[in-house]
C-alpha positions as CSV (number, residue, x, y, z in Angstrom):
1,X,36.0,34.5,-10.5
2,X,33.2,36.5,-11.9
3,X,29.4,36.3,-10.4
4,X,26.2,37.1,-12.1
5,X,23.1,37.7,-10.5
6,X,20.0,36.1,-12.0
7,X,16.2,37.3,-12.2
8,X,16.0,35.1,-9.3
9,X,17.4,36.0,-6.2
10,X,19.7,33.3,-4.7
11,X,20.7,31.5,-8.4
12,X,23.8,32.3,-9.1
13,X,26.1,31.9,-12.6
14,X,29.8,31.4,-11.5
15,X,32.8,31.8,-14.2
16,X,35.6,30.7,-13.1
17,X,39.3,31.9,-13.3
18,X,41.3,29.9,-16.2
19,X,45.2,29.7,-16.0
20,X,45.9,28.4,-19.4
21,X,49.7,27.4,-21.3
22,X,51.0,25.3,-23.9
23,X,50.4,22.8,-21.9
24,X,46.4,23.5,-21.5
25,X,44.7,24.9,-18.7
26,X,43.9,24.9,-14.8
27,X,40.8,25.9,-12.9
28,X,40.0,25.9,-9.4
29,X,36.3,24.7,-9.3
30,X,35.7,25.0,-5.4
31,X,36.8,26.6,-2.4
32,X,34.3,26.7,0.6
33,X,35.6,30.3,1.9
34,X,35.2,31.8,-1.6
35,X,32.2,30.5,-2.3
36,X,31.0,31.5,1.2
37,X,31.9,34.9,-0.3
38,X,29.6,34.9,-3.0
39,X,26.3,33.2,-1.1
40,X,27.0,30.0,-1.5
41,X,27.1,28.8,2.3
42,X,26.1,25.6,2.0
43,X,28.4,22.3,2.9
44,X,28.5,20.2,-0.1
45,X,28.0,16.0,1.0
46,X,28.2,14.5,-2.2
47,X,29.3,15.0,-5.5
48,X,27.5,13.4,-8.6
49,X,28.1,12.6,-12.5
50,X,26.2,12.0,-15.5
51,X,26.2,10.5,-18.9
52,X,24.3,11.3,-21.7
53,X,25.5,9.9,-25.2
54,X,23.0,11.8,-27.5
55,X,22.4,15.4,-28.0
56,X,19.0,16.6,-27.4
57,X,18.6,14.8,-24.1
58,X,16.3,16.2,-21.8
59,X,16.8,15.7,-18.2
60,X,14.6,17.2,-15.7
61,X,12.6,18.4,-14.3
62,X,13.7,17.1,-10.7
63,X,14.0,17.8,-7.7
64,X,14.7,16.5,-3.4
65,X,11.3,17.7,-0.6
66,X,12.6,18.5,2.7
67,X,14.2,16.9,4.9
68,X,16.3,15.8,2.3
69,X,16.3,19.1,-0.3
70,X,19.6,20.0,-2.0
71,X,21.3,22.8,-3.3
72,X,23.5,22.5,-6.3
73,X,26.3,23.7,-8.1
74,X,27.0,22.3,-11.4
75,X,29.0,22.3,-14.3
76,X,29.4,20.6,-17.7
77,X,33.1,18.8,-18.0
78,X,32.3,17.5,-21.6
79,X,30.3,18.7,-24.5
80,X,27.4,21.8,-23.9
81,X,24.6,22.1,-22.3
82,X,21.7,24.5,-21.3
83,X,20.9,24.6,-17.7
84,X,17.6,25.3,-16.6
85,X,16.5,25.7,-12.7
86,X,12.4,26.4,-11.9
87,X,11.4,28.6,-8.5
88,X,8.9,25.9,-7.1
89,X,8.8,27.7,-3.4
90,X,4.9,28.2,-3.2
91,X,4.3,31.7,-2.2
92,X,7.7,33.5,-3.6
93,X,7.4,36.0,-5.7
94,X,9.6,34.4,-8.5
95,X,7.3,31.1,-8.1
96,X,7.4,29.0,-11.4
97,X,9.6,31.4,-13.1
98,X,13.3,30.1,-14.4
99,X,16.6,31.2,-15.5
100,X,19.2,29.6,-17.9
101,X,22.7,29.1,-18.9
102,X,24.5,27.6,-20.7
103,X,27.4,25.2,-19.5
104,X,30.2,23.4,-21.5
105,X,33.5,22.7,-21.0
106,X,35.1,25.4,-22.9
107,X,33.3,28.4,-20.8
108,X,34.1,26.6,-17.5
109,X,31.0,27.7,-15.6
110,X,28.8,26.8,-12.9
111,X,25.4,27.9,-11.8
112,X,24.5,27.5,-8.4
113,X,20.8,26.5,-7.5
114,X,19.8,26.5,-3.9
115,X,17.1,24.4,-2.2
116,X,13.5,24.8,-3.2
117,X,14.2,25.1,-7.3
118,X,13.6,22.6,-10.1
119,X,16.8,21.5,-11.8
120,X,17.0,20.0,-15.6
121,X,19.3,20.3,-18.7
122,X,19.3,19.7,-22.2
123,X,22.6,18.4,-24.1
124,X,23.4,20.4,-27.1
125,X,26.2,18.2,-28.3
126,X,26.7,14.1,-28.3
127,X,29.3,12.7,-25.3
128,X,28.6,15.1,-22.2
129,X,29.5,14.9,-18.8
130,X,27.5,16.7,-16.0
131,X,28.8,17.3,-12.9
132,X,26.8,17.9,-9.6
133,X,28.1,18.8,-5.8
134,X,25.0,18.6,-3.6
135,X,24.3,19.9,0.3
136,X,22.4,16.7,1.0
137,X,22.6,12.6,0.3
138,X,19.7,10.8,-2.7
139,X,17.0,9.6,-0.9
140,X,14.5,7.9,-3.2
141,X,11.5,8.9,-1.2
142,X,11.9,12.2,-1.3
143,X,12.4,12.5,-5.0
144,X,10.3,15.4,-6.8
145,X,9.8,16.3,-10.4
146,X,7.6,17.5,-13.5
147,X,7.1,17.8,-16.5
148,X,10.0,19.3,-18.6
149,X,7.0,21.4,-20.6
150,X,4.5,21.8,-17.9
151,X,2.2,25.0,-18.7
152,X,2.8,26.9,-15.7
153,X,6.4,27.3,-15.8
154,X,6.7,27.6,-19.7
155,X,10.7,26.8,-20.0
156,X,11.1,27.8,-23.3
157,X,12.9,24.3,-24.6
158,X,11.1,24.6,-28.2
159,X,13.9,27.0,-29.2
160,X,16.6,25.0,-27.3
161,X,15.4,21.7,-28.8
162,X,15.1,23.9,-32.9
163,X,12.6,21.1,-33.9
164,X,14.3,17.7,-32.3
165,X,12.3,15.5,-30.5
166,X,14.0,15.3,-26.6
167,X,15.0,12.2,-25.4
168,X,13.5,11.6,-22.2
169,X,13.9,8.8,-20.1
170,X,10.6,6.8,-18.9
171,X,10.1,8.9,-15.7
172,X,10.1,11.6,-17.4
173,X,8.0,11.3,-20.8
174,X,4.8,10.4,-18.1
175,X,5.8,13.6,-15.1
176,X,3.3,15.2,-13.5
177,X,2.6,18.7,-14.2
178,X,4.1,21.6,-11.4
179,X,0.2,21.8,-9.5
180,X,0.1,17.8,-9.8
181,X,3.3,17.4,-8.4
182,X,4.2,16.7,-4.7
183,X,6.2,20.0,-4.6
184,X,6.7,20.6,-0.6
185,X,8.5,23.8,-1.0
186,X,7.2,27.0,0.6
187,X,8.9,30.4,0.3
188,X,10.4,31.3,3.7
189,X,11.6,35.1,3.5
């Protein structure tokens, strides 16, 4: 397994170790004392999937307040993405910047978000499959999320996106901006 460090201290890009043969390939995807290893000490409670049939699907910017906050680890089992996560901890020194990767299911890696970060992706092929292990349950009232081009943070999705319009589902096309937001993370050092 190899582990690169991102601008952002804490987000993490994970490739992970292939074993492949004529028959195809095997990869081990988690192991809590390995990950432990790496930074990754959180207990994973739930484990999510998503479908999105078109490419040039924009999901995100989202995110869980406190009490109910999540850390993730994700990976793309179908098609190709490019995974975006936004420092939103008010006062840290990274605060609005992001990092990005890109997941599919030919590279086989993760990137690990921790608590207090914007999540979101955009689908660079038709058919994918995202996959999420999370360190806390959904709960509905403490959803959190922006605009996928809000000012402040600047992701760079123009170049992503080369000219197609994002599909964006309802919640989404009418986000608040980051400042707008009810972002309840603050930078703890």
């Amino acid at each position: 397994m190899k582990v690169t460090e991102t601008k952002i201290p804490g987000v993490l890009i994970i490739d992970t170790d292939v074993f492949g043969d004529h028959r195809g390939w095997f990869t081990e995807t988690y192991e809590k004392p390995k990950y432990e290893k790496i930074g990754v000490d959180v207990t994973f409670v739930q484990d999510n999937m998503s479908f999105s049939a078109k490419k040039g699907t924009l999901r995100g910017l989202h995110w869980q307040n406190p009490p109910y906050a999540q850390s993730k680890l994700v990976s793309c089992i179908k098609g190709k993405v490019i995974d975006v996560a936004v420092d939103i901890r008010k006062g840290s020194p990274t605060f609005a910047q992001w990092v990005s990767v890109e997941l599919s299911e030919d590279n086989h890696r993760q990137f690990f978000i921790p608590q207090g970060f914007a999540h979101g992706f955009l689908t660079l092929t038709d058919d994918v499959k995202f996959m999420y292990k999370v360190d806390n349950v959904y709960n509905k009232e403490s959803e959190g999320g922006m605009r996928y081009d809000d000012p402040t943070c600047a992701v760079d999705w123009g170049s992503l996106l080369n000219g197609i319009e994002p599909v964006l589902s309802e919640k989404d096309q009418v986000g608040p901006t980051l400042e707008e937001s009810n972002n309840q993370f603050v930078y703890n050092k």
